[in-house]
C-alpha positions in Angstrom: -10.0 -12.8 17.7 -10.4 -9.7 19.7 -13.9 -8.0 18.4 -12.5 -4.7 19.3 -10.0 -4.2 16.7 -12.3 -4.5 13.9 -12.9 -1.9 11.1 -14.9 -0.9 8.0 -13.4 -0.2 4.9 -16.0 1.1 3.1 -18.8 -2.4 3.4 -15.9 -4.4 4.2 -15.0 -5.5 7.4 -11.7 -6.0 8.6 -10.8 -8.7 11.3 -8.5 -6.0 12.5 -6.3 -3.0 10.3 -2.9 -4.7 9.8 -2.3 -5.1 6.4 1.1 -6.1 4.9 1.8 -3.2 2.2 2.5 -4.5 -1.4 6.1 -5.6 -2.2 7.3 -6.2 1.3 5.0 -9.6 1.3 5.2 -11.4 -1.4 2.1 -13.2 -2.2 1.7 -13.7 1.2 2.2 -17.7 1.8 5.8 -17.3 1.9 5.2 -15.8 5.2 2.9 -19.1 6.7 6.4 -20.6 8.0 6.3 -17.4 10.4 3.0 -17.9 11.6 -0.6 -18.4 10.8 -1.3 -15.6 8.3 -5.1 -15.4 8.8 -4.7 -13.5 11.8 -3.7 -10.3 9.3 -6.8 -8.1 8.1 -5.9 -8.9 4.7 -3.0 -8.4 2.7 -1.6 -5.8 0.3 -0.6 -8.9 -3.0 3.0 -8.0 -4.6 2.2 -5.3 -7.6 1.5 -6.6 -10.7 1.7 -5.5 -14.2 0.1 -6.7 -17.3 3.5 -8.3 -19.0 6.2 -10.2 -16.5 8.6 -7.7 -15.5 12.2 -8.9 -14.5 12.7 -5.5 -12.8 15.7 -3.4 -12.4 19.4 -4.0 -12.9 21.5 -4.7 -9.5 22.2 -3.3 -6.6 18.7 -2.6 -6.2 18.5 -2.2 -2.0 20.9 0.4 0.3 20.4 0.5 3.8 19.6 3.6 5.8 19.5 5.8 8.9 15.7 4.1 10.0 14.9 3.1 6.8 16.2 1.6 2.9 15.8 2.4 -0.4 14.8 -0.3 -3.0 14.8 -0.1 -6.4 13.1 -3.8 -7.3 11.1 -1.9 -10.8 7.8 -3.9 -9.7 9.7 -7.4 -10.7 6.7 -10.0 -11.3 5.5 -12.5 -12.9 2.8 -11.1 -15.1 -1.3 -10.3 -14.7 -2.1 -14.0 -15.7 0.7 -16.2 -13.8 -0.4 -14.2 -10.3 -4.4 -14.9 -11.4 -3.8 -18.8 -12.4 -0.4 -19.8 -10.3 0.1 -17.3 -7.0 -3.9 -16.7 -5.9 -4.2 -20.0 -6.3 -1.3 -20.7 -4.0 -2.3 -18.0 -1.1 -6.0 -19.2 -1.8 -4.8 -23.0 -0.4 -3.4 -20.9 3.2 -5.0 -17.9 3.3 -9.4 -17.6 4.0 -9.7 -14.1 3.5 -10.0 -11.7 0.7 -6.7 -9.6 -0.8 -5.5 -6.2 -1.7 -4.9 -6.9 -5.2 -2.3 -4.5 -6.1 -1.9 -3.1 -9.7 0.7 -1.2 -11.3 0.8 -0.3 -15.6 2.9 2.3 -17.7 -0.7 3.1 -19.6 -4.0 3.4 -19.0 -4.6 0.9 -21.2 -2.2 -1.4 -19.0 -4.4 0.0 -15.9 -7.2 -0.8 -17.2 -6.7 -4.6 -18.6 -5.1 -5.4 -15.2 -7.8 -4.0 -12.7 -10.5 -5.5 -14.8 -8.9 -9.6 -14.8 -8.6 -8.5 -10.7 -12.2 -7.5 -10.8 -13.2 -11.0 -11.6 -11.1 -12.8 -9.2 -13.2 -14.5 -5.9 -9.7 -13.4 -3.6 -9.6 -10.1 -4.4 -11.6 -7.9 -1.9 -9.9 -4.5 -2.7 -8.1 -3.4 -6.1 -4.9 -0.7 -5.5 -3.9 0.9 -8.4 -0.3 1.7 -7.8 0.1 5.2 -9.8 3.4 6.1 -9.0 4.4 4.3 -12.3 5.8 6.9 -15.6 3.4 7.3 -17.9 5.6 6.3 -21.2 3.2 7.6 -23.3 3.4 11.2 -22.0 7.3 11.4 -21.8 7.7 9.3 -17.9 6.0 11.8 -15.8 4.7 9.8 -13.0 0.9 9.1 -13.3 0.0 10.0 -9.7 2.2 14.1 -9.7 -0.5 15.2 -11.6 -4.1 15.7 -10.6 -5.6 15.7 -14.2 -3.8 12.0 -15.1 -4.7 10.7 -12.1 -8.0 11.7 -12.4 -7.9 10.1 -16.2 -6.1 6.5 -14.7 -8.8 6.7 -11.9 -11.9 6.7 -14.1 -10.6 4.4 -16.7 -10.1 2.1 -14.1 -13.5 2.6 -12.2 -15.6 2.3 -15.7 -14.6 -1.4 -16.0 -14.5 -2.4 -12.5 -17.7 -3.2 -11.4 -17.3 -6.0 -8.7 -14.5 -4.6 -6.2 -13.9 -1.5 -4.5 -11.3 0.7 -6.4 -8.2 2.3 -3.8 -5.2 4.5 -5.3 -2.3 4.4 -4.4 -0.9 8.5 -4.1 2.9 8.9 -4.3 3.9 11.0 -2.2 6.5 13.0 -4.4 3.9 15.8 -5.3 3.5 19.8 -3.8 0.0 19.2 -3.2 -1.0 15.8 -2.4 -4.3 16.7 -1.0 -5.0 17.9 -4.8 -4.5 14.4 -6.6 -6.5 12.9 -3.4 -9.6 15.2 -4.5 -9.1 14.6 -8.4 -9.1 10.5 -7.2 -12.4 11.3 -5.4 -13.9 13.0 -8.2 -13.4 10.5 -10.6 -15.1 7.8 -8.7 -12.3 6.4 -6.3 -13.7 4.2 -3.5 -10.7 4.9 -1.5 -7.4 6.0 -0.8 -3.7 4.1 0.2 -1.2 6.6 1.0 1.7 7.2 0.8 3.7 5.3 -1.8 7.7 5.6 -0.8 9.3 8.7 -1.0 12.5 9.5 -3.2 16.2 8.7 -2.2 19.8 7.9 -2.6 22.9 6.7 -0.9 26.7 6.7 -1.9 29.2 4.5 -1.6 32.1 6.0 0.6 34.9 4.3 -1.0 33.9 4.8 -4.7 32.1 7.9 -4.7 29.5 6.1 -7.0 25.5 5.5 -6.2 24.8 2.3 -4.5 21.6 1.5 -6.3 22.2 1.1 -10.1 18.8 3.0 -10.8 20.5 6.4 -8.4 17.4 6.6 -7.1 14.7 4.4 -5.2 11.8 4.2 -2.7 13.0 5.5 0.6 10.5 3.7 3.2 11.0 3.2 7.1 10.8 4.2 10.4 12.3 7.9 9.3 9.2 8.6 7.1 6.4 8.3 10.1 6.3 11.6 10.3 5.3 12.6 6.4 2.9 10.1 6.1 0.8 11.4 9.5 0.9 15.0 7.3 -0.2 13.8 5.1 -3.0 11.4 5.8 -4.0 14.2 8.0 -4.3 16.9 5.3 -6.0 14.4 2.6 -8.5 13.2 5.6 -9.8 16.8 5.8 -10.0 16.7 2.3 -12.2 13.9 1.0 -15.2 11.5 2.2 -13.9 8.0 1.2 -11.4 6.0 3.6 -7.4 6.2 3.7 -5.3 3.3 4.0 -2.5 4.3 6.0 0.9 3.8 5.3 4.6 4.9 5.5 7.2 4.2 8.6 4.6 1.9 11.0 6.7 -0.2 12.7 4.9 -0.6 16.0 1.6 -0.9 17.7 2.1 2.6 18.7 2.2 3.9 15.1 -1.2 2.2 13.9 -2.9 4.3 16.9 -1.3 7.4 15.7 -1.8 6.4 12.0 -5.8 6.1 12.9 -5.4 9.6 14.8 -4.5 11.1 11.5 -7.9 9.9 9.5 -6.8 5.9 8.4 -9.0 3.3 8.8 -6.9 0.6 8.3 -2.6 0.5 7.9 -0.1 -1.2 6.0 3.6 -2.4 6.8 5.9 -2.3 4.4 9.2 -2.1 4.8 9.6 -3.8 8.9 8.5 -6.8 7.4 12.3 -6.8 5.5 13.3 -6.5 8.8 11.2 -8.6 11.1 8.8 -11.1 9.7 7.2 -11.8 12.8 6.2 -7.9 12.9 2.4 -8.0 11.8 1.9 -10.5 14.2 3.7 -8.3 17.3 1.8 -5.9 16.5 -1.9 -7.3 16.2 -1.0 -8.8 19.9 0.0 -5.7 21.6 -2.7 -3.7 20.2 -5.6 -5.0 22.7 -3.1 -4.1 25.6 -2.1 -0.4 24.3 -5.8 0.2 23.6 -6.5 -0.8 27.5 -3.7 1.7 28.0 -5.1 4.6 26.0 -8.4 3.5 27.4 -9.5 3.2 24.0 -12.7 0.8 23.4 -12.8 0.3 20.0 -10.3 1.1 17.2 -13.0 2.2 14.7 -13.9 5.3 17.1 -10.7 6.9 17.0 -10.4 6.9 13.0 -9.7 10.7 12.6 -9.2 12.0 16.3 -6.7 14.4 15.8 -9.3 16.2 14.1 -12.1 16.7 16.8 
């Protein structure tokens, strides 16, 4: 273990910053055929809900220029199957603690989930996924508007009293920097950004969309560049730490990613692509920092703003 790559999320410290993003990992033992997993910082658990969720109807995946669009619908097995059956399973392979991530379609749901997470020994982190409709206030997305993420935030933080509490912003919003603050304000420990952006693909031959949904999370390589905005603009903005994420596919991009205000990064959609990617990339970072003549990565968290 190279001491050098080590960083703080808030009073917890991170072997290094490469964190397998939620959905694109499983429950993270899957992945100990690959390699030893407890090299990873941590990682970002598959999201779960309150009920089991079977997820959307098929074709849910379309390929893209540097990137795909999924529409899985947060397909899992249910808050108390993950708790007694899948953290017990990662627990057996994996010695650290998780990025429990949560998801609900009410603040009631929010709140149930993140407080069962709150008791769990594996859980380090809870990420409340708020890109989810809000069924009770006719689907708008919980995490486009400042005042209901503010409302999903505090719920959550007023029963959690063990664990750190992260949101997860979406990053189909005008003004992300303004659901960032209204996170903050309502007692957020910290911040993952950004959730996958909106897109859709079309079959040639039929004219029809290729995901049944129309629509799905467009992740990649090709959206890099709007997640550095916009950790950037919500790093200016608040005092609690960013989880970077969106397009890191390389050592490269976690330097840059760090640059823009994150202290620690997840991969998402690479690891559909290359398994072995984490892995790559926590052993080229030593060698790129000697390049950049960078010392340690927790003194370049926010560079591009001195």
């Amino acid at each position: 273990m190279d001491e050098r790559l080590k960083v703080k999320l808030g009073n917890w410290e991170l072997d290094n910053p490469i964190i397998p993003a939620s959905g694109t990992y499983g429950f993270g033992y899957e992945f100990c055929e690959f390699y030893d997993i407890n090299i990873l910082g941590s990682i970002a658990t598959k999201g779960t809900t309150l009920e089991p969720r079977f997820g959307n109807p098929t074709p849910r995946i379309a390929e893209c220029t540097s990137g795909m669009i999924n529409s899985v619908g947060l397909q899992n097995p249910g808050l108390d199957e993950v708790i007694n059956v899948e953290f017990k399973k990662l627990a057996e392979v994996f010695h650290k603690k998780v990025v429990a991530n949560v998801s609900g379609f009410s603040i009631e749901e929010y709140v149930e989930c993140a407080k069962r997470m709150d008791a769990c020994d594996i859980v380090g982190i809870i990420e409340v996924n708020i890109s989810c409709p809000n069924v009770k206030h006719g689907g708008m997305s919980f995490g486009t508007d400042p005042k209901a993420a503010y409302e999903v935030t505090k719920a959550v933080k007023d029963v959690v009293k063990n664990k750190p509490v992260y949101i997860k912003l979406s990053p189909n919003v005008t003004d992300i920097v303004a659901i960032a603050k209204a996170c903050e304000e309502a007692g957020a420990d910290g911040i993952s950004m950004i959730n996958t952006l909106l897109g859709s693909r079309f079959d040639l031959k039929t004219g029809k969309p290729i995901i049944a949904n129309v629509m799905g999370g467009f992740s990649g390589p090709a959206i890099l560049p709007v997640a550095l905005r916009m950790v950037y603009q919500v790093y200016k903005a608040v005092n609690i730490p960013i989880i970077g994420i969106g397009g890191i596919s390389k050592a490269e991009d976690v330097i840059e990613m760090m640059y823009a205000g994150a202290t620690a990064v997840q991969i998402g959609a690479e690891n559909c692509r290359n398994p072995y990617v984490c892995k790559e990339i926590i052993e080229r970072l030593p060698q790129l920092m000697d390049e950049l003549k960078i010392n340690t990565l927790q003194e370049i968290i926010g560079r591009a703003h001195v």
